[in-house]
N, C-alpha and C positions, 0 to 999 in steps of 0.2 A: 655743625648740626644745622646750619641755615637762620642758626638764633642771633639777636642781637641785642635780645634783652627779654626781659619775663614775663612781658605781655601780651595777651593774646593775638594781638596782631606786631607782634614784633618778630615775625617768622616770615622767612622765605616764603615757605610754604602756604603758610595760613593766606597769606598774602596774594600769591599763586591764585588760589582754589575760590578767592574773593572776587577776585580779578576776572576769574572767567564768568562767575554769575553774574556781576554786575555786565558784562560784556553781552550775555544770553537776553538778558533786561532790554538790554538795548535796541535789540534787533526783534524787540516786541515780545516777548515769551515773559508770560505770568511767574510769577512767585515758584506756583507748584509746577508749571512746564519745564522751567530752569532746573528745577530741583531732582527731575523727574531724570535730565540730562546728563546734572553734574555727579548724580549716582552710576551714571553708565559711563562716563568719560574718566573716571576716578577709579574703575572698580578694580585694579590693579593696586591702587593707591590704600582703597579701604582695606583690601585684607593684610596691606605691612604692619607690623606691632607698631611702629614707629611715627608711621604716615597716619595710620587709619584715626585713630586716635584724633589728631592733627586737624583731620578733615571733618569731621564731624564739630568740632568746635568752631571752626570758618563756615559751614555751611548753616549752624545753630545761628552765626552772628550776622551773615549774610542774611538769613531769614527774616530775625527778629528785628533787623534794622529796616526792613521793607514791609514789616507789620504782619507778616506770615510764617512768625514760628510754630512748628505743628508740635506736639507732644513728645512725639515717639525721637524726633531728631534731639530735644532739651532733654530727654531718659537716656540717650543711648551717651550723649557726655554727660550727667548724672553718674551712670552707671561704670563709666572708662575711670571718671576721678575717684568713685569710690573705691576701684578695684587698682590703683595706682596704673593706669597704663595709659601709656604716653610720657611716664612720668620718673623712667628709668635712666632717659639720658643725664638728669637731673641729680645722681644719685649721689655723685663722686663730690660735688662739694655741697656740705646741709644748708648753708647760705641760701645756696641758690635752688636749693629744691623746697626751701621752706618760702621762699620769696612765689615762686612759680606757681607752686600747691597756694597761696592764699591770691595770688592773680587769678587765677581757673577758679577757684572757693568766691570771689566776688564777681567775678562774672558771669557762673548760675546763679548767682543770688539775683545780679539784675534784670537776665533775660529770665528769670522765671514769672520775673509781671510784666505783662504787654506794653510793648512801648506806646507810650505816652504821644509821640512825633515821630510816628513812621515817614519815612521818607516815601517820594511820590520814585519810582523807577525812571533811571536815568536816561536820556537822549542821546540820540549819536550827533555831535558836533562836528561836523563836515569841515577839514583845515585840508582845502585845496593847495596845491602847488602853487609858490609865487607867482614863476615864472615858467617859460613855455620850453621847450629845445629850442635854439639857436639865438637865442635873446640875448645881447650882448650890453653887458653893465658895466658904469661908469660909476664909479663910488669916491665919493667926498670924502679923503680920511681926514682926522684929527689935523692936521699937520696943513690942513688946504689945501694939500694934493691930491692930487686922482691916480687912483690906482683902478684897475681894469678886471673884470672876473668873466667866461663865460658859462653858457647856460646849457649843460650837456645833454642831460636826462630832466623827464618829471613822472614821478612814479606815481600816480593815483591807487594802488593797490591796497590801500589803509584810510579810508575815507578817515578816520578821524586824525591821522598823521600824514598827510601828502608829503613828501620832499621832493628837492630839487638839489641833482647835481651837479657842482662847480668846480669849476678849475680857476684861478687865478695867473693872468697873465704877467711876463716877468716887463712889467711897465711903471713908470712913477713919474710923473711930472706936473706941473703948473696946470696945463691944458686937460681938459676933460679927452678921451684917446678916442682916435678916429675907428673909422669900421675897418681902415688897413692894418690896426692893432690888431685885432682880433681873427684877419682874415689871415696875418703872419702864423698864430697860432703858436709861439713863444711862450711856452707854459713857464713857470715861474719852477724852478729847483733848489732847492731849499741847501743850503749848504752848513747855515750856522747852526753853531752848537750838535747838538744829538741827531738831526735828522737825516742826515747820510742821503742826500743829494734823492729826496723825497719831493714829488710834485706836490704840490697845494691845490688838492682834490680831497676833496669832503662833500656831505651831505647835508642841504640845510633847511628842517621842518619850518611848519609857518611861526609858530611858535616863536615870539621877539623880535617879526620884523614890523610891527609896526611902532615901534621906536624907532627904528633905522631907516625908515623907506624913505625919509628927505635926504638922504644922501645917497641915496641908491637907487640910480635912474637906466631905463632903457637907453642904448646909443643906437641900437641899428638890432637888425638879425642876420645871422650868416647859416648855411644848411651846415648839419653834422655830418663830419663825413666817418665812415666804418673806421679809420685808423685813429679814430679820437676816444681818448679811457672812456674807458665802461660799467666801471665800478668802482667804489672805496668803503673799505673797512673803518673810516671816520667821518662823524659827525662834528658838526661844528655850530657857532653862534654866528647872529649876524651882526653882534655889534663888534667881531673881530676881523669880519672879510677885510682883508685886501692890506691888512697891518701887516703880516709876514715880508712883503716888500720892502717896507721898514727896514725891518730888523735884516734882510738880508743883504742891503745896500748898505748898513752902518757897519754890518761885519765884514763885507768885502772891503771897507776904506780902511780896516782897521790891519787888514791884510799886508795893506800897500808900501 
């Protein structure tokens, strides 16, 4: 059902539909502009038995937490819990439909008096890409070894999530690796355990690196060329770059 528990924002959904107001906020648009939106981007959504319901309590709680619940949005979830709807997935165990019904039962008790500590509308926080295309990194592992990553992509498309894509090269040694490292282009292939001779190519937001960034330095830049990956389906940390080296050098000895 997208639930995970029986509170109002313990929903996929709710969650969803909070997401994009606060999102509209962002990009400047008033309380009633947002609202005026998220009725038109939703309108699909409001006439499911299921959803509508749903969305009218996120956009009541979106309101009221930015100090602009209007009336008619706190009647119309009023009016859903008195008539049970929304409240049918609920039905098959009484536990948990008595649990839900008194979640929704105290949360028109409290949005029906004006908060107190309206929050002020939130800001877009701008988390640029670390690094540039062809910026080739030298990383300090645990262990005092350098291991080698390079810098394929930087997608600016999400101002508040920039990434940058990496490949890690199949390098490990004492020395920090020269720009001949990276200009070999010896991607690292992942052989142990589960990952079925998978490059060490992932995605990695700004988000954590600056704990990591004293071990993780520019060595040189080299141009990308068209036959270098283009994409991956994973994301990653940066306090794990360049460890897979690790582990794929103890399991090829273990090979031997």
């Amino acid at each position: 059902m997208g639930a995970w528990g029986h509170g109002i924002r313990q929903d996929d959904f709710v969650c969803d539909v909070i997401g994009v107001f606060d999102d509209l906020l962002k990009v400047g648009k008033s309380v009633a502009e947002a609202t005026k939106e998220m009725k038109s981007r939703f309108s699909a959504e409001i006439k499911n038995t299921d959803d509508g319901p749903l969305f009218w309590i996120a956009l009541a709680d979106a309101q009221w937490t930015y100090g602009g619940l209007e009336a008619q949005v706190l009647q119309r979830v009023q009016d859903d819990f008195d008539s049970g709807r929304g409240l049918e997935r609920w039905t098959e165990d009484k536990h948990a439909f008595a649990r839900r019904q008194d979640a929704i039962g105290k949360f028109i008790s409290r949005i029906s008096e004006s908060n107190p500590r309206p929050k002020k509308p939130p800001k877009v926080v701008v988390r640029a890409p670390k690094f540039a295309p062809g910026d080739c990194l030298s990383i300090r592992l645990e262990s005092g070894q350098y291991a080698a990553a390079l810098v394929l992509a930087a997608d600016h498309s999400n101002l508040e999530y920039g990434k940058n894509l990496i490949v890690v090269l199949d390098y490990l040694g004492p020395d920090r690796p020269t720009i001949q490292v990276f200009g070999d282009r010896k991607w690292l292939v992942r052989t142990h355990h589960s990952w079925n001779h998978a490059i060490d190519l992932a995605w990695y937001q700004p988000l954590g690196f600056r704990s990591e960034k004293d071990r993780i330095q520019t060595a040189g830049k080299i141009e990308i060329l068209d036959s270098d990956p283009k994409e991956s389906n994973s994301y990653c940390g940066w306090a794990g770059i360049g460890e897979q080296v690790v582990y794929q050098r103890e399991w090829d000895a273990n090979l031997k």
